[in-house]
C-alpha positions in Angstrom: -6.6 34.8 10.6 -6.9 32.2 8.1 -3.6 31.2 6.1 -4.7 29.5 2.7 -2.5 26.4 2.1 -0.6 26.5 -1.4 -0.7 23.8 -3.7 1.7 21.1 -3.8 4.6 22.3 -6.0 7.8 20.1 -5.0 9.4 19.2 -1.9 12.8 20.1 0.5 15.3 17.7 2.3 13.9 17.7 5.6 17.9 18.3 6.0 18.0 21.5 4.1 15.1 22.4 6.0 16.1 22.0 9.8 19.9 23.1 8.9 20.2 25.2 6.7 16.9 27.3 6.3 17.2 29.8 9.4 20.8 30.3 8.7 19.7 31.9 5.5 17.1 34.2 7.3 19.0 37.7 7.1 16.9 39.0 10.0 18.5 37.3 13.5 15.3 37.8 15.1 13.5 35.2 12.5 16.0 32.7 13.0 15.4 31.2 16.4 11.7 31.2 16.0 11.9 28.9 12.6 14.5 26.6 14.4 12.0 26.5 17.3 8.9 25.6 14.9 10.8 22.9 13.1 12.1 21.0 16.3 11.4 17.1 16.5 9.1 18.0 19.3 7.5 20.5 18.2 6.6 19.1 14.7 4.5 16.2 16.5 2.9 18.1 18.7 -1.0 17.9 18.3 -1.0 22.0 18.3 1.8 22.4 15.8 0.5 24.3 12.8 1.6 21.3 10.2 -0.8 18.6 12.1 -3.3 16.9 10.3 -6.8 15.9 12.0 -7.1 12.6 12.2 -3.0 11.6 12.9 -1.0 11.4 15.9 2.6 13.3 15.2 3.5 14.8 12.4 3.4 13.7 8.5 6.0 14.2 6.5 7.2 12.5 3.4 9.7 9.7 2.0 11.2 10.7 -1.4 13.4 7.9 -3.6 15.8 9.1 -6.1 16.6 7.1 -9.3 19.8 5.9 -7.5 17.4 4.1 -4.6 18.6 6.5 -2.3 16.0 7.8 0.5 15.3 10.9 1.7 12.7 12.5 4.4 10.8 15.4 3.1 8.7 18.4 3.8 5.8 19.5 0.8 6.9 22.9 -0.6 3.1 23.5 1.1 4.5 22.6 4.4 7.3 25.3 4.1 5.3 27.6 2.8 2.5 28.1 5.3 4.9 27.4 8.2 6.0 31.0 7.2 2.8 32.5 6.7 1.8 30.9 9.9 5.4 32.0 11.7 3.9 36.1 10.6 0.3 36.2 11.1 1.1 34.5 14.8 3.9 37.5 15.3 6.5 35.4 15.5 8.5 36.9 13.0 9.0 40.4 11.6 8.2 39.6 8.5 7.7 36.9 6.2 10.2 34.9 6.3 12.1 34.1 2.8 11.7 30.7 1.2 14.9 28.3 1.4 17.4 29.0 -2.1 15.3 27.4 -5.0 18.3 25.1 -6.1 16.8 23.3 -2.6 13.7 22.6 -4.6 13.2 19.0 -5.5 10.4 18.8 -8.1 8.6 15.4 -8.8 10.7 14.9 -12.0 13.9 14.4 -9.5 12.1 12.1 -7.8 11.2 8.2 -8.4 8.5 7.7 -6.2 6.8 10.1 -3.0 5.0 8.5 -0.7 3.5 10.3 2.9 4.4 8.7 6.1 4.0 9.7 10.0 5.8 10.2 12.7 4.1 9.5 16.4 6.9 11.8 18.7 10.2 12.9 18.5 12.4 9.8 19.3 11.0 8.0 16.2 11.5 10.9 13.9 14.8 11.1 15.1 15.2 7.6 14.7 13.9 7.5 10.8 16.7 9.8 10.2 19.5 8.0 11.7 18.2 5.1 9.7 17.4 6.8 6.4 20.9 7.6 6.7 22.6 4.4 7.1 20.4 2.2 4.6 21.4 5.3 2.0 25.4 4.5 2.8 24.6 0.7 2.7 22.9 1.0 -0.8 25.4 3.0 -2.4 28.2 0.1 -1.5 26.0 -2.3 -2.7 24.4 -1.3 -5.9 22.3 -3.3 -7.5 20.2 -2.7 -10.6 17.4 -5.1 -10.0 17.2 -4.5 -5.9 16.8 -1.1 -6.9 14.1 -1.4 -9.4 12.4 -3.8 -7.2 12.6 -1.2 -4.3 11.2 1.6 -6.7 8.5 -0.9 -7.1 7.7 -1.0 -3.4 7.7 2.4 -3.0 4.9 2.7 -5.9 2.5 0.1 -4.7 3.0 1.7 -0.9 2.0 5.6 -2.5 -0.8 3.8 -5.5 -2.2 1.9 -2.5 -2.6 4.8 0.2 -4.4 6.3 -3.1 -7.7 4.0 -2.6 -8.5 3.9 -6.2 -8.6 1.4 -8.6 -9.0 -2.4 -7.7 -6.3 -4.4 -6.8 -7.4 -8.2 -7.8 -4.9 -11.2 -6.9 -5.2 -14.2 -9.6 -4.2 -17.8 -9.2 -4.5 -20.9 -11.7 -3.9 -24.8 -10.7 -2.9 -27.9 -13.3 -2.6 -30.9 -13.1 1.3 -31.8 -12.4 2.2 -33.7 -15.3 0.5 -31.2 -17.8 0.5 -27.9 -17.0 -2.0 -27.0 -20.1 -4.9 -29.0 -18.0 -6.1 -26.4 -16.4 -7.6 -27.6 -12.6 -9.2 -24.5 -10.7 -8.6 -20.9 -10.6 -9.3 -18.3 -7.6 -9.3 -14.8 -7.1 -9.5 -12.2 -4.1 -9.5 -8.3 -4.6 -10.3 -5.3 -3.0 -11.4 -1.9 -5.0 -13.0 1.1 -4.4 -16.2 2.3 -6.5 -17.1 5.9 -5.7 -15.2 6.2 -2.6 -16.9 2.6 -1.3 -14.6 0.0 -0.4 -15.6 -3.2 -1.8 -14.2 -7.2 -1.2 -14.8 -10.2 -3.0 -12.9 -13.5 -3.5 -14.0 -16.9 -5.2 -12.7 -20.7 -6.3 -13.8 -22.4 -9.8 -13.2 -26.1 -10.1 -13.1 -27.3 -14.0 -15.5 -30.2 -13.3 -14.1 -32.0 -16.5 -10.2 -32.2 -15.1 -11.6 -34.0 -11.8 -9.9 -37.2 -12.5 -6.7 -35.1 -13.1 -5.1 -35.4 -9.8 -1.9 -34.2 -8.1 0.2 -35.7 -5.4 3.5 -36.5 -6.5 5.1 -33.0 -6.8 2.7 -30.9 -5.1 -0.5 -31.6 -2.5 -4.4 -31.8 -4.3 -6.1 -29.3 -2.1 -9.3 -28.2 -4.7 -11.6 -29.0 -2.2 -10.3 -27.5 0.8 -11.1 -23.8 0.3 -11.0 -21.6 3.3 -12.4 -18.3 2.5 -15.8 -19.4 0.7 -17.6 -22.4 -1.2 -15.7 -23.6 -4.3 -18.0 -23.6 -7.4 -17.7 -26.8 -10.1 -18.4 -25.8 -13.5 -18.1 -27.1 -17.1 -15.0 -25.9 -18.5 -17.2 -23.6 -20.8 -18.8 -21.9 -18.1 -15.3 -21.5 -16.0 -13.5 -19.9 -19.1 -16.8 -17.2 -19.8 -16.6 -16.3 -15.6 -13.1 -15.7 -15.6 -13.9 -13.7 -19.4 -16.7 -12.0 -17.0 -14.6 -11.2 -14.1 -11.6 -9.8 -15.7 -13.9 -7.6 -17.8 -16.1 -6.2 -14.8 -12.4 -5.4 -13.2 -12.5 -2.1 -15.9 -15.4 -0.5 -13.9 -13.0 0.0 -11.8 -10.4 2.2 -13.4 -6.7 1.1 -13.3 -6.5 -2.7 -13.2 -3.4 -3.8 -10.4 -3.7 -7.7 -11.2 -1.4 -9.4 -8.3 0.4 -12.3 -8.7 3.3 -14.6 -6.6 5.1 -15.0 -9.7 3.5 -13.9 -12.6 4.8 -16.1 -15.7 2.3 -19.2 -15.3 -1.0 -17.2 -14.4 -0.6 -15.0 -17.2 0.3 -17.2 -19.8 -3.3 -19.4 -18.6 -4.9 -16.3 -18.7 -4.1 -15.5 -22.4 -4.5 -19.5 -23.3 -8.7 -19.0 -22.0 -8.3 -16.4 -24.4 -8.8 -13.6 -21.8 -8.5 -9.6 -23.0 -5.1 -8.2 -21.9 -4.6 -5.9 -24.1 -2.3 -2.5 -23.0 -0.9 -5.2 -19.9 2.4 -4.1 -18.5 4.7 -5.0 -16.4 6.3 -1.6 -15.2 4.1 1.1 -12.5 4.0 4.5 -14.0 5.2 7.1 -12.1 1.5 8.5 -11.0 -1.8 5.9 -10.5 -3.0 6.4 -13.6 -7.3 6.4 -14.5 -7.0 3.2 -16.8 -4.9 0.1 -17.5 -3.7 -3.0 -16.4 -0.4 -3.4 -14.5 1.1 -6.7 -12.8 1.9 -6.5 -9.5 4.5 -9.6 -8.0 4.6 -10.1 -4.6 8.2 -12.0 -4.8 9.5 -8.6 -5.9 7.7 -6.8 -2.9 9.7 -9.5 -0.8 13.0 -9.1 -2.9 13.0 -5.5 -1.5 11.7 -6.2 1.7 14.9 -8.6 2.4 17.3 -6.5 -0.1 17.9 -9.2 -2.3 18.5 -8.2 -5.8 19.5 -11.9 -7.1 19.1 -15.2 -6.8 15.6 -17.6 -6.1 12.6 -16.0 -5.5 10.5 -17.2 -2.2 7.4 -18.9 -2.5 4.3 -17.9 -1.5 4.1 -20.3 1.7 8.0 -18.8 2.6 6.5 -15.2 1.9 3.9 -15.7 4.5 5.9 -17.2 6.6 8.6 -13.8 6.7 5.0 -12.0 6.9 4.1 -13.9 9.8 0.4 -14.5 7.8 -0.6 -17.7 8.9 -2.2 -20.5 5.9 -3.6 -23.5 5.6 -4.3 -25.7 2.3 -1.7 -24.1 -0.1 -2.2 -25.3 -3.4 -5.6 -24.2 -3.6 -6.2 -21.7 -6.2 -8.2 -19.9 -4.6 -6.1 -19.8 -1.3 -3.1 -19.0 -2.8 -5.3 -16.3 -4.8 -6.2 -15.2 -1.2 -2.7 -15.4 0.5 -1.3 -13.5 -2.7 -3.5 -10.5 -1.7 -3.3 -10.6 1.7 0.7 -10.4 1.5 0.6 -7.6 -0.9 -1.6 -5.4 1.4 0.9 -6.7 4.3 3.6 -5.0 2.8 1.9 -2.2 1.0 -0.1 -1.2 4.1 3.4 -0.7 6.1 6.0 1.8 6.4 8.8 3.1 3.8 10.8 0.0 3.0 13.2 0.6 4.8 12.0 1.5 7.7 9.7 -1.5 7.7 12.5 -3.9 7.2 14.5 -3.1 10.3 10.6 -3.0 11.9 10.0 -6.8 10.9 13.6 -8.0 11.7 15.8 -5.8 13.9 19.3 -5.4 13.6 19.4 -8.3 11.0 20.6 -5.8 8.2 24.0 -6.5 7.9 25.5 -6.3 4.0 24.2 -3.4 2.2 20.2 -3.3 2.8 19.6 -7.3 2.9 18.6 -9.1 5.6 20.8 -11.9 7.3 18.2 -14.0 7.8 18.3 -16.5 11.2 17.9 -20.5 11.0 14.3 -20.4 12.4 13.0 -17.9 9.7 14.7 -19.4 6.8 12.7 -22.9 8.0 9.4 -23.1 8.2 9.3 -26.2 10.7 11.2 -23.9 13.4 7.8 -22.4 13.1 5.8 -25.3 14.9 8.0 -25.0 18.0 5.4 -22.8 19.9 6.8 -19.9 22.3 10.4 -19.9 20.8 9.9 -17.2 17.7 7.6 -14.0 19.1 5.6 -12.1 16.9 7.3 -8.9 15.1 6.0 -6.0 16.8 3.6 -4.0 15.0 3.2 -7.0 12.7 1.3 -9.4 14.0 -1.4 -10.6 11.0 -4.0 -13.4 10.9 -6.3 -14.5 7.8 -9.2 -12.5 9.9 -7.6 -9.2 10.3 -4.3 -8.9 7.4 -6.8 -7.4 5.1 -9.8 -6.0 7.4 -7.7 -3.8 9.1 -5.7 -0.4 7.9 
């Protein structure tokens, strides 16, 4: 008999939920077969009412409150066919009653909701006993900005799963000793039109600022593109594609422009006169249909490593924590390139949390930030092959970082 699935209403503590709930159950004979149903063994396994087709385990749900605090979850839909489900198999004398509606957690008491899944057992368990502990290292060190920058994670982990909109990295070069001489610019994004998932990155040299050259403060790499064939036009022409591109980005719906560092890019984007009109700086808390928000990838990293303070890490640094390997920084339409591919690196992954003791275990050791080792703080420990091994499950290349999901 089919069970018809209720909409999405809220959400319970996964605590409440394998605790509490039976003990509320007034007849005995309900109570050990809920307990049995909601077992960390029994929730991942393929025949368990709650799996989806398609995943291995069980998927359940990461809430943040406005605090920063973590919590696992089960959808009110999850509870509530588990009981329907429980009946129509016979396995209880009735339908069972829901948990006390002050359990309830609505979206409104929640920051951000994002899904996540669970292979087996052990790492459920695990994700609790870690859930746990980052919440009690949060709380002792508070910090305004570490937890708005982990909110942000949160939100470009649940607006990416989302597949809508198009997520477009931007990057601007100028010549060292004026900034307002504007060299090349590059961009890479990846949107989806109708469902289709579509690529595209490109490089613009301003053929007029060839004899402005850079070397003293930072490397001229124009002409060492990686990911395509640069493009020399007249400055007219460059300022009217980057007019065109921006502009085409709106087909899309909600504009996510991605930046390492978002002052500079965006200040050269309004000096070519480029529309930004309705441009903010903060995520809703739902992907909206329109708009433009900025996305920065140092912030991503800030709650990555729990740092809420202090100087932000470059892009090469970045992809170096990442373990994304680059050549030619510098180039505008690298770094354009390198920008994106960190963002999906981190946005692709698990809760941050979870993620963070993932990329570098048992390196958390004040509050949630990470205590860093010699080698990954300098990049030319890097060149000592066979000493550093890859982070498991995080292993990227240029070829694969974005190909893959």
């Amino acid at each position: 008999m089919p069970v018809e699935v209720p909409v999405v209403t809220g959400y319970y503590r996964y605590t409440d939920i394998w605790f509490e709930w039976h003990q509320s159950i007034p007849e005995m004979e309900d109570r050990a077969p809920l307990k049995a149903i909601l077992a960390h063994d029994a929730l991942v396994h393929p025949d368990h009412p709650l799996h989806v087709d398609g995943i291995k385990g069980v998927q359940m749900y990461i809430g943040t409150f406005p605090t920063g605090e973590a919590r696992l979850l089960f959808s009110s839909a999850q509870v509530d066919y588990l009981r329907y489900w429980l009946h129509v198999m016979q396995l209880t004398k009735s339908i069972v009653p829901l948990p006390y509606s002050d359990c309830l957690l609505t979206e409104s008491n929640l920051k951000t909701v994002s899904p996540v899944v669970y292979p087996d057992g052990g790492s459920l368990r695990q994700a609790i006993k870690i859930i746990e502990k980052n919440n009690k290292r949060l709380m002792k060190g508070s910090n305004p900005t570490l937890t708005l920058r982990r909110h942000l994670f949160e939100l470009v982990r649940t607006f990416w799963a989302e597949k809508k909109g198009v997520w477009c990295a931007f990057d601007f070069e100028a010549w060292e000793r004026d900034h307002t001489v504007i060299t090349e610019f590059g961009w890479s994004l990846i949107g989806w039109k109708d469902g289709t998932k579509i690529e595209e990155c490109g490089h613009l040299i301003v053929e007029e600022a060839k004899k402005y050259t850079n070397s003293q403060y930072v490397p001229d790499h124009r002409y060492d593109y990686n990911f395509g064939k640069s493009e020399i036009l007249k400055k007219a022409v460059f300022k009217k594609r980057i007019h065109d591109l921006v502009a085409g980005l709106a087909e899309y719906g909600p504009m996510f422009l991605i930046f390492h560092g978002d002052s500079r890019d965006i200040k050269d984007l309004k000096t070519l006169g480029v529309e930004l009109t309705g441009l903010s700086y903060v995520l809703p808390d739902a992907i909206p249909d329109t708009g433009i928000f900025v996305v920065d990838t140092s912030d991503l990293m800030g709650a990555l490593l729990g740092e809420g303070s202090g100087s932000r890490r470059t892009l090469g640094k970045t992809c170096d924590l990442l373990q994304i390997q680059t050549a030619f920084l510098h180039n505008a339409g690298n770094d354009a390139h390198y920008t994106l591919m960190s963002m999906h690196n981190m946005a692709n992954g698990d809760p941050v949390d979870i993620q963070r003791e993932k990329r570098w275990p048992n390196q958390t050791t004040t509050g949630v930030q990470v205590a860093l080792k010699p080698w990954q703080e300098d990049s030319d420990y890097s060149d000592e092959e066979g000493v550093i091994p890859p982070m498991a499950g995080y292993e990227v290349t240029p070829e694969t970082a974005i190909k893959t999901e």
